[in-house]
C-alpha positions as CSV (number, residue, x, y, z in Angstrom):
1,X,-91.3,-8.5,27.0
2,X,-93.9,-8.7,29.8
3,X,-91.8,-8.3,32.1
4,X,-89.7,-5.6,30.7
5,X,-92.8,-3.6,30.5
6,X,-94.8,-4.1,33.6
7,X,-92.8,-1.6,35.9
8,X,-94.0,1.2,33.3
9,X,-97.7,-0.2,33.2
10,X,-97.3,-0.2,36.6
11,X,-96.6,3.6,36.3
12,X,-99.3,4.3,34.0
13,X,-101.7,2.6,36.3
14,X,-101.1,4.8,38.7
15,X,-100.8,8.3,37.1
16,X,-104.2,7.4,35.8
17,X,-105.6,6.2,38.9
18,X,-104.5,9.6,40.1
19,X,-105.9,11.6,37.3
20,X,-109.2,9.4,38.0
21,X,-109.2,10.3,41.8
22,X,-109.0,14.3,40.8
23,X,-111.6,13.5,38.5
24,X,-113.8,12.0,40.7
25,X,-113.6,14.7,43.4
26,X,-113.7,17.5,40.7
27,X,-117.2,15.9,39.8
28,X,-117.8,15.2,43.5
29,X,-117.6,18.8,44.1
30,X,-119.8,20.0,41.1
31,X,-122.4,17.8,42.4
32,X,-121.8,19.9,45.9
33,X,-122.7,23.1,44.8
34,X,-125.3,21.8,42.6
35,X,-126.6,20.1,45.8
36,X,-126.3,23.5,47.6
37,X,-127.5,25.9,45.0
38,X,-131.4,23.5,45.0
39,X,-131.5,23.6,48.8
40,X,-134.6,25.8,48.1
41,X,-136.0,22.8,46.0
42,X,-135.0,20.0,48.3
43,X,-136.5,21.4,50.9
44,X,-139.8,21.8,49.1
45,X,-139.8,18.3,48.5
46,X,-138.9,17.7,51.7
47,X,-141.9,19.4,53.1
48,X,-144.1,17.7,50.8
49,X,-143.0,14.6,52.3
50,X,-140.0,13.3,50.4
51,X,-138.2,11.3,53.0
52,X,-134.4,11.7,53.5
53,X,-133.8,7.9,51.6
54,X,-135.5,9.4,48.4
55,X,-133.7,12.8,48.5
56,X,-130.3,10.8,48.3
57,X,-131.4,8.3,46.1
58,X,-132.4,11.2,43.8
59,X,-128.8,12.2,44.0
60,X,-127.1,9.0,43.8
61,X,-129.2,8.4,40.8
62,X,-127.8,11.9,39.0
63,X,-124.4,11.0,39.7
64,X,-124.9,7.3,38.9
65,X,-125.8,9.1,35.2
66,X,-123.3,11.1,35.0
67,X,-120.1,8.5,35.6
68,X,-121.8,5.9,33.4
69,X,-122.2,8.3,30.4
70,X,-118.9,9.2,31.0
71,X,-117.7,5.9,31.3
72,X,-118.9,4.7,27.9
73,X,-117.1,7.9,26.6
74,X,-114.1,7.1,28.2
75,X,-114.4,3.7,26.6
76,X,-114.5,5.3,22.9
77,X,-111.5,8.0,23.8
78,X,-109.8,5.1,25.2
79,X,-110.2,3.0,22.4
80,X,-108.9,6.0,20.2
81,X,-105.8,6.3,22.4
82,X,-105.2,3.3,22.3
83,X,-105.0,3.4,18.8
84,X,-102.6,6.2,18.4
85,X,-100.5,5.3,21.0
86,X,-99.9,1.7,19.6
87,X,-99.0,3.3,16.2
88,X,-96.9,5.5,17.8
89,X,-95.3,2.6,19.6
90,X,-95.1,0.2,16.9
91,X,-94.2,2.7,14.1
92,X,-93.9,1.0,11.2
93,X,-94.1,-2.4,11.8
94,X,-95.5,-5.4,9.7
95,X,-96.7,-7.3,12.6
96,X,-98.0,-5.5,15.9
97,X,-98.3,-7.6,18.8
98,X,-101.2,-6.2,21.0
99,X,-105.0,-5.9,20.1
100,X,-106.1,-2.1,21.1
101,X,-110.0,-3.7,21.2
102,X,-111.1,-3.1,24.6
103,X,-112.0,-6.5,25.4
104,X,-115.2,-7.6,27.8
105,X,-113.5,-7.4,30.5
106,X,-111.9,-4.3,30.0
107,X,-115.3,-2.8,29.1
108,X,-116.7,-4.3,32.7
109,X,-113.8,-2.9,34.6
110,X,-114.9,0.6,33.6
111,X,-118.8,-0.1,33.9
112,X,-117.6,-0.9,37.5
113,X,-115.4,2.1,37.8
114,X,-118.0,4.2,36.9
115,X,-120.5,2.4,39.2
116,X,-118.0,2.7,42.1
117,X,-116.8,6.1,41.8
118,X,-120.3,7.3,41.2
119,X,-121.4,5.6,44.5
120,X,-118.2,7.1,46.8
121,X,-118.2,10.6,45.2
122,X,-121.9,10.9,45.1
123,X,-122.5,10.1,48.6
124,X,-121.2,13.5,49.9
125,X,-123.3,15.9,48.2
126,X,-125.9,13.4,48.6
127,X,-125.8,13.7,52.3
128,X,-125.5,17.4,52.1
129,X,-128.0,17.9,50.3
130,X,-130.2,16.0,52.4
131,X,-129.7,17.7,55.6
132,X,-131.4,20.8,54.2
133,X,-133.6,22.6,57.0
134,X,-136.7,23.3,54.9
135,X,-137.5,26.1,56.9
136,X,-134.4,27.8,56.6
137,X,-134.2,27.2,53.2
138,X,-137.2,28.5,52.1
139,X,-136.4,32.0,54.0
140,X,-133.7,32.0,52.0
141,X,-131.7,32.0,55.2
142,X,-128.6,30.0,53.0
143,X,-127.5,33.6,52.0
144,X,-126.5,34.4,55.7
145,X,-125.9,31.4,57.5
146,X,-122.5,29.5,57.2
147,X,-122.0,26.9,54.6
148,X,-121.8,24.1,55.5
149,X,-120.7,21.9,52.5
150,X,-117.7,24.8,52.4
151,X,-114.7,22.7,54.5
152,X,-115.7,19.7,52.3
153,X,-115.4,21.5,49.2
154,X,-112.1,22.7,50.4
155,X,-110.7,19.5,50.7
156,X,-111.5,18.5,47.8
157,X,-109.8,21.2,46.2
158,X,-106.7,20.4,48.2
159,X,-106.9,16.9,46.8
160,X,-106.8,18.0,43.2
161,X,-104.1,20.4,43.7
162,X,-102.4,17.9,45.5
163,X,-103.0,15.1,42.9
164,X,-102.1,17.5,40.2
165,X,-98.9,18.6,41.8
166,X,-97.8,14.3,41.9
167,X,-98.3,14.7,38.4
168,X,-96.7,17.6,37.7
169,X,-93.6,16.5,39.2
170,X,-93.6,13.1,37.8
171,X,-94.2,14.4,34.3
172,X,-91.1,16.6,34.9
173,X,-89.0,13.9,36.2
174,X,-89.6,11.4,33.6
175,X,-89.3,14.3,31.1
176,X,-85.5,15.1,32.5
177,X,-84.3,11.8,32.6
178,X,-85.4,11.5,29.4
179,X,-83.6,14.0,27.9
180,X,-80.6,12.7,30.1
181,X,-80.5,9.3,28.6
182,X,-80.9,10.6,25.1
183,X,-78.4,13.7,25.5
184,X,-75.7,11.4,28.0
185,X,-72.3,10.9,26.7
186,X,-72.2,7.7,24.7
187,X,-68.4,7.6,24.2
188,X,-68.8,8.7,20.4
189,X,-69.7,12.2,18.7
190,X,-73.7,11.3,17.2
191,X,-73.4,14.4,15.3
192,X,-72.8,14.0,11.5
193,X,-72.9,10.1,12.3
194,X,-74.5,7.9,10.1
195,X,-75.4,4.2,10.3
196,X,-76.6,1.7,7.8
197,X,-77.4,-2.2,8.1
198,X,-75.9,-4.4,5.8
199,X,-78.1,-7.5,4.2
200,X,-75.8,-10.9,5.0
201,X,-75.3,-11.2,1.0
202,X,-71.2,-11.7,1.9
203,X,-71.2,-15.2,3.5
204,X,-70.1,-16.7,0.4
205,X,-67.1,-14.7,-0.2
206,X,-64.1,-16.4,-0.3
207,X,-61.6,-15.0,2.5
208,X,-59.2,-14.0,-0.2
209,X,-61.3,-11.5,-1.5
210,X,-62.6,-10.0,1.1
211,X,-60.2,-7.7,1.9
212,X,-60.1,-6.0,-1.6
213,X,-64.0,-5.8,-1.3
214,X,-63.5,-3.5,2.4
215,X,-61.2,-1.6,0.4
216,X,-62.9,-0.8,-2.4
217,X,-65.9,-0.3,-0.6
218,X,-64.3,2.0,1.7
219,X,-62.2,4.3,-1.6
220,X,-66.0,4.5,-3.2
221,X,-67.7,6.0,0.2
222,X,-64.6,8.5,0.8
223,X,-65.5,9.8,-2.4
224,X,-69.1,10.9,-2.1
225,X,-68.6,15.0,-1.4
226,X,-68.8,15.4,2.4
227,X,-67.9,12.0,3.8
228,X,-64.9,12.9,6.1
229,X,-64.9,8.9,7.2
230,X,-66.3,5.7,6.6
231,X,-65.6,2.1,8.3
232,X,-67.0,-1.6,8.6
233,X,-68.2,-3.1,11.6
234,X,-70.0,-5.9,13.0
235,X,-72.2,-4.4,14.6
236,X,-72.7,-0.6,15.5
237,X,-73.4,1.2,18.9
238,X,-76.2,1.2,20.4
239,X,-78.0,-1.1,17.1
240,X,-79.3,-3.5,19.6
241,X,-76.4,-6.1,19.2
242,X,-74.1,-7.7,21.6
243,X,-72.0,-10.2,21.0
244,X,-70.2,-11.6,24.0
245,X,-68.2,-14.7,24.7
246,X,-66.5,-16.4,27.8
247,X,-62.5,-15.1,27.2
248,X,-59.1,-16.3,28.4
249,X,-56.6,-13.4,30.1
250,X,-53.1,-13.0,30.3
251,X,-52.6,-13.3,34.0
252,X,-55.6,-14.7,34.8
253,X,-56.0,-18.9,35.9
254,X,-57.9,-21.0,33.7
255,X,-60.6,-21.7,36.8
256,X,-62.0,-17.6,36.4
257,X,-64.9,-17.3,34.3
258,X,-64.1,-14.2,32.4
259,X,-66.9,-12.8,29.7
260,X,-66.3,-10.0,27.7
261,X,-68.3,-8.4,25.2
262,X,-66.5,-8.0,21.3
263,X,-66.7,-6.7,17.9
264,X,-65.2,-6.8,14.9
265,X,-64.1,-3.1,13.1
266,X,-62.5,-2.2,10.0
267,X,-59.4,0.5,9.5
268,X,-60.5,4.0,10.5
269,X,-63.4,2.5,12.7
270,X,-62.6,4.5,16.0
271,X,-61.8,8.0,13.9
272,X,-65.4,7.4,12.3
273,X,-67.5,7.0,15.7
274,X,-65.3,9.4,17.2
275,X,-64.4,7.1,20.4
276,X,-60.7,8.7,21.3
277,X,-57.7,6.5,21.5
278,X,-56.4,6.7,24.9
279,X,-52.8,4.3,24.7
280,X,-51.2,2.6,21.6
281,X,-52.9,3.0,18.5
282,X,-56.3,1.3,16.8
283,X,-56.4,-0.6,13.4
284,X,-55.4,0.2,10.1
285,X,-54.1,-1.7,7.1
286,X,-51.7,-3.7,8.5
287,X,-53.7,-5.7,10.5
288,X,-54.5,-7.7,7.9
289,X,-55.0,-11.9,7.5
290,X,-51.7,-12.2,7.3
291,X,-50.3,-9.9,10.3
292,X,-50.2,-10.7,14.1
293,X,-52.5,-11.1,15.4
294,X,-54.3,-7.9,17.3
295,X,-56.5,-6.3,19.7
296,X,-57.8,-3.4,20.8
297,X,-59.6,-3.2,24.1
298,X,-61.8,-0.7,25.9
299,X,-60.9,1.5,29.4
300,X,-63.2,-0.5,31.3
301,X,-62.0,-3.5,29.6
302,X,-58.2,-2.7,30.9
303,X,-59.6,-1.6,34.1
304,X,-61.3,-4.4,35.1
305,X,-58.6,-7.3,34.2
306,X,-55.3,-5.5,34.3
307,X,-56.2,-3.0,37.1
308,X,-53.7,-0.5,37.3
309,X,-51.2,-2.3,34.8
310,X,-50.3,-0.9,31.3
311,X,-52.1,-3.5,29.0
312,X,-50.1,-2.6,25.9
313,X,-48.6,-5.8,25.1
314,X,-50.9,-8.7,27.2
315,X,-52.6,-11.4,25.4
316,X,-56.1,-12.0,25.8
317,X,-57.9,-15.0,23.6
318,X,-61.6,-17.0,23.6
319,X,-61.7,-20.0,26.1
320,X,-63.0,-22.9,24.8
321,X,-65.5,-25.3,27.0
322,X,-62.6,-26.8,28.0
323,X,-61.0,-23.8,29.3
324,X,-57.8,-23.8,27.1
325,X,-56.9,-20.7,25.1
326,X,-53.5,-19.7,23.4
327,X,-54.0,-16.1,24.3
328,X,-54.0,-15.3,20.4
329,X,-55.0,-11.6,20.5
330,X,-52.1,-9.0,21.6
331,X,-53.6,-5.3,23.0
332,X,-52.0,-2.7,21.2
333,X,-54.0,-0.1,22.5
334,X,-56.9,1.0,24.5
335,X,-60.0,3.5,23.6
336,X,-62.1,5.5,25.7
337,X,-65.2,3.3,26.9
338,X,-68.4,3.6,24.9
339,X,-72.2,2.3,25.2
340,X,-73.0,-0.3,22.3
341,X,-75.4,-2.2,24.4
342,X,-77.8,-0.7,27.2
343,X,-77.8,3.5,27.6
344,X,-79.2,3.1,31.1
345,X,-75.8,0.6,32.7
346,X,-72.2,1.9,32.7
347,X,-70.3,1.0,29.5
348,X,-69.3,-2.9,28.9
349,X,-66.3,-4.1,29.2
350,X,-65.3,-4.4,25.4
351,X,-62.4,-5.9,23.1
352,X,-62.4,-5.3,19.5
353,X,-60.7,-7.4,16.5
354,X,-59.8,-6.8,12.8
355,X,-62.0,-8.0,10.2
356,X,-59.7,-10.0,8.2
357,X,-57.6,-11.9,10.8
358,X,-58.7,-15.5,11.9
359,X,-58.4,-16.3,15.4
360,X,-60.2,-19.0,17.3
361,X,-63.6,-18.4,15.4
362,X,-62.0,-19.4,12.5
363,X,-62.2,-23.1,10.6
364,X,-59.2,-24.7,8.6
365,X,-60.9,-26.6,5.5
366,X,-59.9,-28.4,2.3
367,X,-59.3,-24.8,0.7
368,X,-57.3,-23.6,3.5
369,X,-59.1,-21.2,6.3
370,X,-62.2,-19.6,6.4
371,X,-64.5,-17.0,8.1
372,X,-66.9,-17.1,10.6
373,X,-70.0,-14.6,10.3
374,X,-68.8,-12.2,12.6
375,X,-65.5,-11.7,9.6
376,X,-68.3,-10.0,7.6
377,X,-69.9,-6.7,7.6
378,X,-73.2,-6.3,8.8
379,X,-72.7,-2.4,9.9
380,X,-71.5,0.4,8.2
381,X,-70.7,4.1,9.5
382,X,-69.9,6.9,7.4
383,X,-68.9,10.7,9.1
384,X,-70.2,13.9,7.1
385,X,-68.7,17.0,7.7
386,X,-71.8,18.8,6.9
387,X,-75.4,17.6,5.9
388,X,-75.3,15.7,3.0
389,X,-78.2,16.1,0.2
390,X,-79.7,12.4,-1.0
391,X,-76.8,10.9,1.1
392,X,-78.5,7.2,1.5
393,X,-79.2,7.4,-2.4
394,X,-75.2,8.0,-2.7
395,X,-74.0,5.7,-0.3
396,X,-76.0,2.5,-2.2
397,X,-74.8,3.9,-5.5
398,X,-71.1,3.6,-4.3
399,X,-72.0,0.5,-2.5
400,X,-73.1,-0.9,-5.9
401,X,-70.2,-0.1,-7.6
402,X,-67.7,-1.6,-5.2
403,X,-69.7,-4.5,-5.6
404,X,-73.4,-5.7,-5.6
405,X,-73.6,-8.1,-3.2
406,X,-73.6,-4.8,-0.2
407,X,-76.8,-4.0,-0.2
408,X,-78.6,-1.7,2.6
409,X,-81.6,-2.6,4.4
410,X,-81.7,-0.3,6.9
411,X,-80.3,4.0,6.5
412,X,-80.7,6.1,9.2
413,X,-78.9,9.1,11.8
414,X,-77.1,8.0,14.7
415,X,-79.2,10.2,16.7
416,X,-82.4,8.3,15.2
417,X,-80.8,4.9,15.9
418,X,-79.9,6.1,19.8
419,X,-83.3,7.6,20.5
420,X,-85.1,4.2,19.0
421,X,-83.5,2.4,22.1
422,X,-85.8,4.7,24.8
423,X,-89.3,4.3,22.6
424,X,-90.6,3.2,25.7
425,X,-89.2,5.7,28.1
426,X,-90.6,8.7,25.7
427,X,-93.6,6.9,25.4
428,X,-94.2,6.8,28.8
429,X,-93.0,10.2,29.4
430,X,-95.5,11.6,27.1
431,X,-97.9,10.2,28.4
432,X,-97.6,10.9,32.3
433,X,-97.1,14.6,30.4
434,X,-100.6,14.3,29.0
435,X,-102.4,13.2,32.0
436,X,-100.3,15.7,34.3
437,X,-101.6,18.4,31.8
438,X,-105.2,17.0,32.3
439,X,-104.9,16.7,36.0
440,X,-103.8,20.3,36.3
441,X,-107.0,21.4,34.1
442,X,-109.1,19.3,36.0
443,X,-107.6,21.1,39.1
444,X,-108.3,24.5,37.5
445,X,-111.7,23.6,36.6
446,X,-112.5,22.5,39.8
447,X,-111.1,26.0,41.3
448,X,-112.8,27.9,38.9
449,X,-116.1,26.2,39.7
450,X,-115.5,26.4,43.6
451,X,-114.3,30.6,43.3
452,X,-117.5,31.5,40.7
453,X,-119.7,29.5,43.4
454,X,-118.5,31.3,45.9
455,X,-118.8,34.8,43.5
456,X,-122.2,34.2,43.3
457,X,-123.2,33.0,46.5
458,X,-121.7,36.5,48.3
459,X,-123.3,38.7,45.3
460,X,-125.5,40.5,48.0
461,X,-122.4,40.4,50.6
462,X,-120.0,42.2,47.9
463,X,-122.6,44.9,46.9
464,X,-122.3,45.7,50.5
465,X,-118.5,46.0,50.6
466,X,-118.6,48.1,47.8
467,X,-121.4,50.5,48.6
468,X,-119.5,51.2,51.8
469,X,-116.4,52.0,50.3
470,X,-114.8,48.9,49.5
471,X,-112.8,49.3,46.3
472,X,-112.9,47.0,43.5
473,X,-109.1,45.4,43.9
474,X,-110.1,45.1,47.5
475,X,-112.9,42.7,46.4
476,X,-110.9,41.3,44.1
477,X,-108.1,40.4,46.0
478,X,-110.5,38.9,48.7
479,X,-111.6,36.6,45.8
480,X,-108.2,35.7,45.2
481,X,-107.3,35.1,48.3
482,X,-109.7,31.9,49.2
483,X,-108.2,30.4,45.8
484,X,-105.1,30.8,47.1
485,X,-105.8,29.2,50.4
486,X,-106.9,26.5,48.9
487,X,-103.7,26.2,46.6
488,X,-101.9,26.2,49.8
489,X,-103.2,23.4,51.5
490,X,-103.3,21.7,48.5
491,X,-99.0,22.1,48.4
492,X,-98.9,21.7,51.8
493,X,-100.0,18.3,51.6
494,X,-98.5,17.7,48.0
495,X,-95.2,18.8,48.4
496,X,-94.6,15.2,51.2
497,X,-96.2,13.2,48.1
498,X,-94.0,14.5,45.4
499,X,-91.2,14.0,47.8
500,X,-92.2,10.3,48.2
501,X,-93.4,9.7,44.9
502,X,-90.1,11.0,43.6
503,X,-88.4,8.1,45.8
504,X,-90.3,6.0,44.3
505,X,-89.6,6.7,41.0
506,X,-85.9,7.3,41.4
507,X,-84.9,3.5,40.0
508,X,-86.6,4.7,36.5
509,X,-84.7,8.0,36.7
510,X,-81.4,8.3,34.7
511,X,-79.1,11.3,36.0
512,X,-81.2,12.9,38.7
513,X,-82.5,12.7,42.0
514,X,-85.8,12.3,42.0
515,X,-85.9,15.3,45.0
516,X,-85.3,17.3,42.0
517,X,-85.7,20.7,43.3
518,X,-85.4,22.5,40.1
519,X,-88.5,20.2,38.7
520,X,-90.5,20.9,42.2
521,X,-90.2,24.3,41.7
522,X,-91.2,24.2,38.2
523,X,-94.4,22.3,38.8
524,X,-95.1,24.8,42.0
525,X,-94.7,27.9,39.9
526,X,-97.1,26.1,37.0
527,X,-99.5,25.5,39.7
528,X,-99.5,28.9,41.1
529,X,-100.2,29.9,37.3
530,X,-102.6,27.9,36.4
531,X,-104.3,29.0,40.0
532,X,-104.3,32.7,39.5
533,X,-105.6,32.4,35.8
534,X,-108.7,29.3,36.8
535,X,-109.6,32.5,39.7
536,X,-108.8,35.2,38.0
537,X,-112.1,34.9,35.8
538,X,-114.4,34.8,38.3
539,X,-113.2,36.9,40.6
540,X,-113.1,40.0,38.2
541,X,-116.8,39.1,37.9
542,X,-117.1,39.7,41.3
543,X,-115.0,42.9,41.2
544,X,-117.2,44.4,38.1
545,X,-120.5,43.8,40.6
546,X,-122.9,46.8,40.4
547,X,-123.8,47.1,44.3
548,X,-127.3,48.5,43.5
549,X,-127.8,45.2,41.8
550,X,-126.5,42.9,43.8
551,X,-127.9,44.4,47.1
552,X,-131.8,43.8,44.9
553,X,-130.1,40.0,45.2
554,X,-132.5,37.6,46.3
């Protein structure tokens, strides 16, 4: 199971790496303008002495604060999560395999995260804020002269937008292959399909009477109002089941190794899942224990070992260790191919057999033959043609009366049973969603934070635009505008990332490239969104200024 999993904690590692990144420089960047908005302070202390060591230890220490607190919140929320996303995962179970107690190491790794990240993004607006000219600063010469903490709070902006837009586009891709895989044709109609597991109360039945029991089981299901069809089967699609045995083909030498998967289905099992017949015709009541015995086998299935040859009429049988067969099973027709095993690879080549003939499974005893477990139900399928009210409550009541040894365990849709088998795809998905949608309102926060600075920074400057004419949507656009630059350096730069972090993912992708230009447009025009309503705020603050006021602006 480890190693089924790893690639997607791989993933998650990563998308939360990133959302820590645009954390980290969102903070970075706070502590920036903080650091620029007390150059008047600094360089008071400075001129009473304060060497440039203390004013960035003074710093350091601030954000050394900060990230800690925050780290031990992170560690309850995490601990929360982790919570809900293991009962999300493990829905229902009697037994859950992983421990969501963050354990001491996990509760040093973030100490040290904190620690580290504090140290790296502190150091910038700790440097800034040490170079303060205490002369200049106390003339209050910071509301004409050029900014110099300005390109570095830039980039950081870029990052985040960046960042976000990685995550935007992952969340997006991993969203549509999602909905790919669960919305893919499966070679049968999920619609008005339902599945039910059978308990393995039948292995004691003698073979004589079994097929009366499918019979009468069958007669009591066709009678509850609204089932179209109903059929036995081994095992049903996509149920987590594959049985598959090493097989002897007409045509084929004894030295091939030949493996095909199987299943055994009652009459009307084909019309019930709604896999079409494609040559011959499927099973009905004729193939019973005393008939011929039959086969029918799947495209791929006719495909792969007949090739272009009509298959109608071969023989196909198990091959023993030794490698002898008597090519019992005769094809009397083919289906369409459908996924019983794995929704991500192409179909399996597939044979299926009647429930009540013996073949090579079968053992000769005192009594005469008998069955195998694979000759007895363990799936059921019934075929509404409309919703059904209290339908499992009907289909155990007829169950009952055909005879009380079926018993369900297990009652659900097909489209239930099909989505069960990508748990950990939609998991994953919803997750890379969440952090995408916190990395794009960490991005907006840090945008808003950088265009207010900026608002009230050039308070005196807009008074002066405006009390020479400038209009208000003049001012407001000019706002606008620096957000926007920002944005596009930001795609600029993240545009290549999503590109290659697309490529990346492409081997988790199911139906798409992941150069998916209708997602990368998508997570652009969010972007752009989110952009014009983080600047939007401030910068109709700056166009409501009253320039009489803001030219009194110290």
């Amino acid at each position: 199971m480890r190693e089924e999993v790893r690639p997607s904690l791989q993933l998650l590692q990563a998308v939360a790496a990133a959302v820590l990144l645009i954390a980290c420089a969102n903070l970075a960047n706070l502590l920036l303008v903080r650091g620029m908005a007390r150059r008047t302070e600094t360089a008071v202390r400075a001129a009473l002495g304060a060497t440039r060591a203390r004013l960035i230890a003074q710093f350091l220490t601030e954000s050394l604060l900060l990230s800690v607190i925050g780290g031990l919140a992170g560690l309850v929320v995490a601990q929360v999560g982790a919570r809900a996303i293991i009962e999300l995962t493990f829905s229902g179970a009697a037994n859950i395999p992983v421990d969501p107690s963050p354990s001491p190491a996990v509760i040093l790794f973030a100490l040290a995260v904190s620690i580290a990240t504090a140290l790296v993004f502190g150091a910038a607006p700790a440097l800034a804020g040490s170079h303060s000219n205490p002369i200049e600063a106390m003339r209050g010469a910071g509301r004409t002269t050029a900014d110099r903490g300005s390109r570095l709070r830039q980039s950081l902006i870029a990052l985040q937008v960046a960042l976000s837009l990685v995550l935007i586009t992952c969340a997006g891709l991993l969203g549509r292959s999602l909905n790919n895989l669960q919305n893919q044709d499966f070679g049968f109609r999920a619609d008005g399909l339902y599945t039910a597991s059978l308990a393995p109360s039948l292995a004691t039945t003698p073979p004589d009477e079994l097929e009366a029991l499918y019979a009468r089981s069958r007669e009591r299901l066709l009678r509850i109002p609204g089932v179209r069809r109903a059929a036995f089967a081994l095992y049903s699609p996509m149920a987590g089941d594959n049985w598959a045995s090493n097989i002897s083909v007409d045509g084929h030498g004894t030295s091939e190794h030949l493996v095909a998967s199987w299943n055994r289905v009652g009459p009307g099992y084909f019309d019930t899942i709604g896999t079409p017949l494609l040559r011959g015709r499927t099973f009905d009541e004729r193939d019973g224990p005393r008939a011929p015995l039959v086969t029918v086998v799947s495209q791929t299935f006719a495909e792969q070992f007949f090739g272009a040859a009509d298959p109608i009429g071969r023989r196909i049988g198990f091959s023993s260790r030794t490698g002898v067969s008597s090519h019992e099973f005769e094809i009397v027709g083919v289906v369409a191919d459908a996924k019983y095993q794995d929704g991500w690879r192409a179909p399996y080549a597939m044979f299926f057999l009647p429930f009540l003939q013996q073949g090579a499974g079968s053992r000769i005893g005192p009594a005469g033959p008998r069955f195998d477990r694979s000759h007895f139900a363990q799936a059921l399928l019934v075929r509404t043609e409309h919703p059904v009210a209290d339908l499992e409550r009907q289909l155990r009541a007829a169950l009952g009366e055909a005879d009380r040894r079926l018993i369900v365990r297990t009652f659900s849709p097909m489209e239930e049973q099909i989505a069960g088998n990508f748990n950990l795809e939609r998991l994953i998905s919803r997750l890379t969603i969440a952090f995408g949608s916190v990395a794009l309102l960490l991005a907006c926060l840090g945008i808003y934070g950088v265009t207010a600075y900026s608002v009230t920074r050039r308070t005196r400057e807009i008074g002066i635009r405006m009390a020479v004419g400038a209009s208000r949507s003049s001012v407001l656009g000019t706002m606008l505008r620096g957000a926007f630059v920002q944005l596009a350096a930001g795609i600029v730069v993240g545009i290549p990332a999503a590109v290659v972090t697309g490529r990346v993912l492409e081997s988790r992708l199911f139906g798409l490239s992941g150069r998916d230009p209708l997602v990368l447009g998508a997570g652009l025009a969010i972007l752009a969104m989110a952009t014009v309503l983080a600047a939007l705020v401030p910068a109709r603050r700056a166009a409501a200024v009253d320039p009489v006021r803001a030219l009194r602006v110290e």
